[in-house]
N, C-alpha and C positions, 0 to 999 in steps of 0.2 A: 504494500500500500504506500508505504513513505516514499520509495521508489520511483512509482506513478505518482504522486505527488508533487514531486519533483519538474517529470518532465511536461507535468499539466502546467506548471509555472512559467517552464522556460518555452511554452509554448504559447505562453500571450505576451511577451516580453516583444514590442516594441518600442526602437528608440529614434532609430534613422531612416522608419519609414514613415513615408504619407498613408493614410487610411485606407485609403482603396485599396492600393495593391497590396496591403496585409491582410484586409478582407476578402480579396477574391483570392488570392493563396488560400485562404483557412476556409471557405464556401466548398473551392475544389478536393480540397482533401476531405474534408466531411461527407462528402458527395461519391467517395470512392470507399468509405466507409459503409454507406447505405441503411447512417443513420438518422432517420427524421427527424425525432426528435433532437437531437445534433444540429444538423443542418437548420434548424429553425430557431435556435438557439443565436448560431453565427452570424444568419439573416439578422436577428435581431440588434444583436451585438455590431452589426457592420450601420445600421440603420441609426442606432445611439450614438455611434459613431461621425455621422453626418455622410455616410456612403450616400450619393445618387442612388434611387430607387431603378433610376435606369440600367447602371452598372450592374446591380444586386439582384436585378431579373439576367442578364446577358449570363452574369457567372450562374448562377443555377439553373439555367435550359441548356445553357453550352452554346449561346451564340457568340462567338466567339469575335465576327466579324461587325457585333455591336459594339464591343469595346473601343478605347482608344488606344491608339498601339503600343503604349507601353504596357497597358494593362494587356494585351493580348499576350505577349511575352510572361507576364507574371502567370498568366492563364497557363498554358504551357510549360511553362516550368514547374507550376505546382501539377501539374494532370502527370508530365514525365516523373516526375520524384514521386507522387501518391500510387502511381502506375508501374516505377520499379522500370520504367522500359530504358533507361539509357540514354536518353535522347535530351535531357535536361543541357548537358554540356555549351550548346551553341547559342543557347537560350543563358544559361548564368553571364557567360561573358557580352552578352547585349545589353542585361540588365546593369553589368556592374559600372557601363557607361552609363546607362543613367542614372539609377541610384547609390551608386557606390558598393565596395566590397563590404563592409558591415550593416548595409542594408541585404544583401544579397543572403548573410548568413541568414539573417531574422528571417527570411522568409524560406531557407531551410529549413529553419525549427518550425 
């Protein structure tokens, strides 16, 4: 338990990112977990937040080409790492131009 504790912590720990693309990171991973109650949790959480309701419909049906393109990238990057497929790689180094390398981890966690 203390364990998972833990990494539930370091898993809201934003510091050097903007809100969106912390919350459409954390919509897609909850979303590949295929848990509802979760996923409406993070809706909420991204909402509280001041996420666009526009944004926060695009990440949860997966229109992908609604997004703006930075957030399409965060999109992608969080589907490749929640997905395990590999493919994150071309996608971190896009983001770390625009958000930076310590934004880039945050949205690892």
């Amino acid at each position: 338990f203390w364990q998972f504790a833990k990494v539930a912590k370091a898993s809201r720990h934003r510091d050097k990112l903007p809100a969106a693309p912390f919350h459409v990171a954390r919509i897609v991973a909850v979303r590949h977990q295929d848990c509802g109650p979760c996923v409406q949790t993070v809706v909420n959480l991204a909402k509280d937040d001041g996420v666009e309701a526009a944004v926060i419909t695009a990440a949860l049906v997966g229109n992908v080409d609604d997004l703006p393109e930075s957030l399409r990238d965060v999109y992608h990057f969080a589907d490749a790492v929640a997905g395990r497929t590999g493919d994150e790689e071309a996608y971190r180094e896009r983001l770390k131009k625009v958000f930076g390398d310590e934004a880039v981890i945050e949205l690892a966690l």
